[in-house]
Structure formats: C-alpha cells, structure tokens
N, C-alpha and C positions, 0 to 999 in steps of 0.2 A: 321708894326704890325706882330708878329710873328704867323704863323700859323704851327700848327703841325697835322700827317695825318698818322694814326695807321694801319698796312696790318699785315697780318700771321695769322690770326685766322682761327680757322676749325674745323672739329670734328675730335678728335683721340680717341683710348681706351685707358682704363689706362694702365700705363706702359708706353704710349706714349710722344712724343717730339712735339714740336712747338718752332718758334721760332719767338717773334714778333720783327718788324721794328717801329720807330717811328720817320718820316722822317720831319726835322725844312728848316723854310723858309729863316731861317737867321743861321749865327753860333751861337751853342749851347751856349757852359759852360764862352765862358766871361763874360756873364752876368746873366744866367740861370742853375739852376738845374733841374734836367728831374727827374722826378718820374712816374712808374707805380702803375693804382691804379686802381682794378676793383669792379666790383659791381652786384649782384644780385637779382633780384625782391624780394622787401620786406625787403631788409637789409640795413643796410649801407655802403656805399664806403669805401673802405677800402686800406690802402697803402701796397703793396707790398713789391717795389726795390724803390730805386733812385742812383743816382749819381751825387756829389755834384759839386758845380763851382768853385772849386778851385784849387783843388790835382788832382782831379775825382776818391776821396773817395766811394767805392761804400757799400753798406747797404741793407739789408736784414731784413726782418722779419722771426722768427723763423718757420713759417710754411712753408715756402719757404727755407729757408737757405739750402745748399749744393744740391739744386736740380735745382734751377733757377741761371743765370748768367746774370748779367746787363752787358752792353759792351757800347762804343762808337767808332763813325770812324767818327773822325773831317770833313776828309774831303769830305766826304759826308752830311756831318750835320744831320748824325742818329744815334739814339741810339739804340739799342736792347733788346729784352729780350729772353733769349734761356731759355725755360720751359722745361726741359725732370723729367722722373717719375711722368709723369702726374697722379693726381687720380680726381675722380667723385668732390670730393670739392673744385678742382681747376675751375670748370665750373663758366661762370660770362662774364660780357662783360669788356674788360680790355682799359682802356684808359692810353695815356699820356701826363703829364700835364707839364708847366714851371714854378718855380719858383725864382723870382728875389731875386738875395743877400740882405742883409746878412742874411736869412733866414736858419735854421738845417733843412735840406731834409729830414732827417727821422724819425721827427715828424710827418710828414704825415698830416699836417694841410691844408686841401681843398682849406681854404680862401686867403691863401699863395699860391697860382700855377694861377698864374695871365691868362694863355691857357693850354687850353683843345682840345684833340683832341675829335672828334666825337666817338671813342670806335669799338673797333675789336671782336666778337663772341669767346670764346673761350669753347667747348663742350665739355668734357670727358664720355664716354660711348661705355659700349662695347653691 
C-alpha cells in the first residue's frame, strides 16, 4: 500500500520561500500522479500543483502559476513543491495525495487521489 508523508512546512513572511517534500513508499509515476492540494478551516480543499504519470506533465493553477514549482526525483521517490513569493493567502495545511491512471491530475478531483498524506502547516505572516 502506498504511503505518502509531507515535511517543509513552517512559518515564513510574505515574500518568503518553502519548499515542500512529499516522500512515497513505493515508485511514484508508473502508476500514480502526485498532486498537492491544501486546505483551510472553513473552506474547501483545493488543488494546487500535480504532476502527471506519464511524460511527468507538470500543471499549475493560476494562483500559483510562475511562483510554485512542482519537481520530482525518482530516485528518491519524492516529489516537491518549492513555493517562493509566498503571500498571507498561501497560508493552509498542504497535503499530497496519489492518483492512479488514467485519471487528468489537474482536475483536482479529491475522489481520484486514492492516498493522502497527513498534511504539512504552511503559515505566511509577517
């Protein structure tokens, strides 16, 4: 069973960088696409980044676009997310989740991401 386990989170001020890790039990992308996808008290989960299991097509939402970078390093079996220009509405706990083909990653459909990691704190504030 695949398990996934999310680190990097902390508090920065805006303007600031983090960069999260989302470290898999097994190899990623032959069978799974990685999505990050955080969430804040009172709202919806919401998708991020992912990067799909095939090409390792990577995808972005425009509130994020040219400021976050999704990555992976096979052989470590993690993915990343390097967040820099952090602002206060990046704040939320960020998780990452897998989903199994042939599913579109950046639909961001919850029901589709078969593991979850438990979620990393992510704070913006000065």
């Amino acid at each position: 069973q695949l398990q996934l386990v999310e680190s990097g989170g902390g508090l920065v001020q805006p303007g600031g960088s983090l960069r999260l890790s989302c470290a898999a039990s097994q190899y990623l992308l032959d069978y799974y696409s990685i999505g990050w996808f955080r969430q804040v008290p009172g709202k919806e989960r919401e998708g991020v980044s992912c990067i799909s299991n095939s090409i390792h097509n990577t995808y972005y939402v425009d509130s994020v676009k040219g400021r976050f970078t999704i990555s992976i390093d096979s052989a470590k079996n993690t993915v990343y997310l390097q967040m820099n220009s952090l602002k206060p509405e990046d704040t939320a706990v960020y998780y990452c989740a897998a989903a199994a083909a042939p599913y579109y990653c950046a639909n961001y459909v919850t029901s589709n991401y078969d593991y979850w990691g438990q979620g990393t704190q992510v704070t913006v504030s000065s």
